[in-house]
C-alpha positions as CSV (number, residue, x, y, z in Angstrom):
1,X,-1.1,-3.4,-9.4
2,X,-2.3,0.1,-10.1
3,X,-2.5,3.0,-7.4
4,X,-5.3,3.0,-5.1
5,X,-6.6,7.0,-5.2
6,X,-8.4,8.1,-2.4
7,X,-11.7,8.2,-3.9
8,X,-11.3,4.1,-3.9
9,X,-9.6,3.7,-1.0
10,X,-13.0,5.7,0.7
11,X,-15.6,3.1,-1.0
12,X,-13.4,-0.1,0.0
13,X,-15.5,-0.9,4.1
14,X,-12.9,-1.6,6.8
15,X,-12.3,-5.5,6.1
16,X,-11.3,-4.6,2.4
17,X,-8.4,-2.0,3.1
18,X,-6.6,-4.3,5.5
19,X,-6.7,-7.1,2.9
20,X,-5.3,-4.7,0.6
21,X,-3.5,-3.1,3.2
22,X,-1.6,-6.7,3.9
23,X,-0.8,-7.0,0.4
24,X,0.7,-4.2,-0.2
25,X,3.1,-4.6,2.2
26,X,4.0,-8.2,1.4
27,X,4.7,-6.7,-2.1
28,X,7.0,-3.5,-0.5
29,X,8.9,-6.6,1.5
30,X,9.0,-8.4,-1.6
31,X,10.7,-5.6,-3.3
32,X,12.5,-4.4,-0.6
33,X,14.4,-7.5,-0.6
34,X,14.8,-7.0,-4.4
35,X,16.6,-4.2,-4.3
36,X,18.9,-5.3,-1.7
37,X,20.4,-8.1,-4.5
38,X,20.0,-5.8,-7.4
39,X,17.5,-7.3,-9.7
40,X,14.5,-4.8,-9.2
41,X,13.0,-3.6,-12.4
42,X,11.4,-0.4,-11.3
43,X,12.9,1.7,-8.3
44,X,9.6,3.9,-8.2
45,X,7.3,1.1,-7.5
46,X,8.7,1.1,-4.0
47,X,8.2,5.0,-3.6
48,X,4.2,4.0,-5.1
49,X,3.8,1.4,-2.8
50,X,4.7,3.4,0.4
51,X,2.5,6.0,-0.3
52,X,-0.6,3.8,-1.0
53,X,0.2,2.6,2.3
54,X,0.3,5.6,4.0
55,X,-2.9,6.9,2.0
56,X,-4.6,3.7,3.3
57,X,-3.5,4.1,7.2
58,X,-4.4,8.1,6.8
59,X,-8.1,7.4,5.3
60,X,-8.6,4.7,8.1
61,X,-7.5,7.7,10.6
62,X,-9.6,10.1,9.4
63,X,-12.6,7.9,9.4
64,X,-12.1,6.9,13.0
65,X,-10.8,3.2,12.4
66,X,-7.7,1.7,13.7
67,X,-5.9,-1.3,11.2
């Protein structure tokens, strides 16, 4: 999965980001737990994920909606 910029993350309506939002963090979890036994291919994916996350929650903030 590629990272969501901001300019996509402001055309997706409220119902969209939380869908995405929930999959991203199944995936961090996913990877998280990856990590933990060793057998994660790319360390940065993690640092990606968390800050698509954070761009998604600060975009909702800004435009007034909680998630």
């Amino acid at each position: 999965m590629a990272i969501l910029r901001k300019s996509k993350i402001r055309e997706m309506n409220a119902k969209e980001r939380e869908k995405k939002l929930q999959e991203l963090k199944t995936e961090l979890l996913t990877l998280r737990s990856k990590a933990q036994t060793g057998s994660i291919e790319s360390a940065g994916r993690v640092r990606e994920l968390r800050r698509t996350i954070a761009r998604i929650y600060t975009i909702s903030k800004e435009e007034g909606q909680s998630l």
